[in-house]
N, C-alpha and C positions, 0 to 999 in steps of 0.2 A: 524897496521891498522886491523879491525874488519870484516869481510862482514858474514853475513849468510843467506845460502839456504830457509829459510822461512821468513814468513813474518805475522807478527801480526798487523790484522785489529782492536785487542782491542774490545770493548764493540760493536761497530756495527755490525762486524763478530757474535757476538753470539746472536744480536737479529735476525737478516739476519738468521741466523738457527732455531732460536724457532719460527718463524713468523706462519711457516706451520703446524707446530705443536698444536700451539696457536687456527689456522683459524680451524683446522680439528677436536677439541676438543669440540670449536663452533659448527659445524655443525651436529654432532654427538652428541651433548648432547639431551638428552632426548626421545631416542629412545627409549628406553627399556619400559619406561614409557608410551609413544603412543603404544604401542602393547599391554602392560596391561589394554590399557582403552578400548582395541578392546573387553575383555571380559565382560567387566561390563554389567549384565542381562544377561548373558547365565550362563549354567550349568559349573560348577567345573569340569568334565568331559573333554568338550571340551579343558580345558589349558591340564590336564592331556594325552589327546589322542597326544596333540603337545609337551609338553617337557616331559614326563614322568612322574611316579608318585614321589609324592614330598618328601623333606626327612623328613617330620614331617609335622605333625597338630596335632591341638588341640582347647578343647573347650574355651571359653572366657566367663568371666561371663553376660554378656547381650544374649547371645543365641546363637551369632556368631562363628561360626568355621572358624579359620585358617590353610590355605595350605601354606606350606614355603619350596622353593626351595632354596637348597645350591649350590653355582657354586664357583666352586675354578678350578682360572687361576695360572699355571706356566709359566713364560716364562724365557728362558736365556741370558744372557745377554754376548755375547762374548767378549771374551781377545783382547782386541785392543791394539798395540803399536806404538808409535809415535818417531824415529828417528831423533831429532834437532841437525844438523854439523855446525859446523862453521869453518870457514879460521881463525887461530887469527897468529902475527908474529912468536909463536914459533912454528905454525904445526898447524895440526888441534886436533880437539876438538868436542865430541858431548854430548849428554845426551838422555837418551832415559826414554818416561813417559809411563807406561802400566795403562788402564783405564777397566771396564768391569770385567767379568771373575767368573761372579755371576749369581745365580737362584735368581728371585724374584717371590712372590708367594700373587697373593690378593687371596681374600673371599667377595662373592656378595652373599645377598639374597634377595630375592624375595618372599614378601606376596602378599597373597591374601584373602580378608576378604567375609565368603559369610554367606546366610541366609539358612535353611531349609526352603525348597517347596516342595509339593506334598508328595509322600511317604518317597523316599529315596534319594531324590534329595538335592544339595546344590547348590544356585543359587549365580553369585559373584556380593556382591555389593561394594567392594570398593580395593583395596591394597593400600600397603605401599610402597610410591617411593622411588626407593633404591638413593644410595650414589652416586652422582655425577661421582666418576669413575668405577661404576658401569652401566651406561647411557650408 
């Protein structure tokens, strides 16, 4: 006879996990995006005095200059391991599943497209909305 110390909920257990995940990705998306549009009509200045200055611009052929910020996320991902024992009739018995144990690394960027006004001025009128998990 068989008994073991865990218990698998199967497919509901792992939606029962991504749920909050799911909901918090919702609520989160599009954030990066509404604070870009805080500058549209001000000076190129004002984003610079808040995230620093950008890691490149350049002219475009209609007249427009581009400001383009680079944001590179690391995060780690730790060694988990998982312990399953079981009772079986000749003794016990387990297995163990290691998960994790890795650096993951994105790349977001962030445009910003502006016009020349006044002397030396660049005024923003539009960016490019970054990438969904970049939000």
């Amino acid at each position: 006879m068989r008994t073991s110390n865990t218990k698998d909920y199967g497919v509901f257990s792992s939606l029962v996990c991504a749920l909050p995940v799911f909901l918090l990705a919702v609520v989160l998306s599009g954030c990066a995006s509404k604070e870009m549009k805080t500058y549209i009509d001000r000076d190129i200045t004002a984003v610079i005095a808040r995230h620093g200055q950008p890691t490149t611009e350049f002219d475009l052929p209609d007249g427009r200059r581009a400001f383009q910020w680079e944001m590179v996320d690391t995060d780690y991902i730790p060694d988990s391991v998982e312990w399953k024992e079981e009772n079986t009739d000749s003794g016990q018995r387990g297995e163990v599943h290691h998960s994790g144990g890795y650096t993951s690394t994105s790349v977001c960027y962030y445009t910003f497209y502006t016009k020349p006004y006044g002397k030396n001025g660049w005024r923003v009128v539009g960016f490019e909305k970054p990438r969904f998990e970049c939000e």
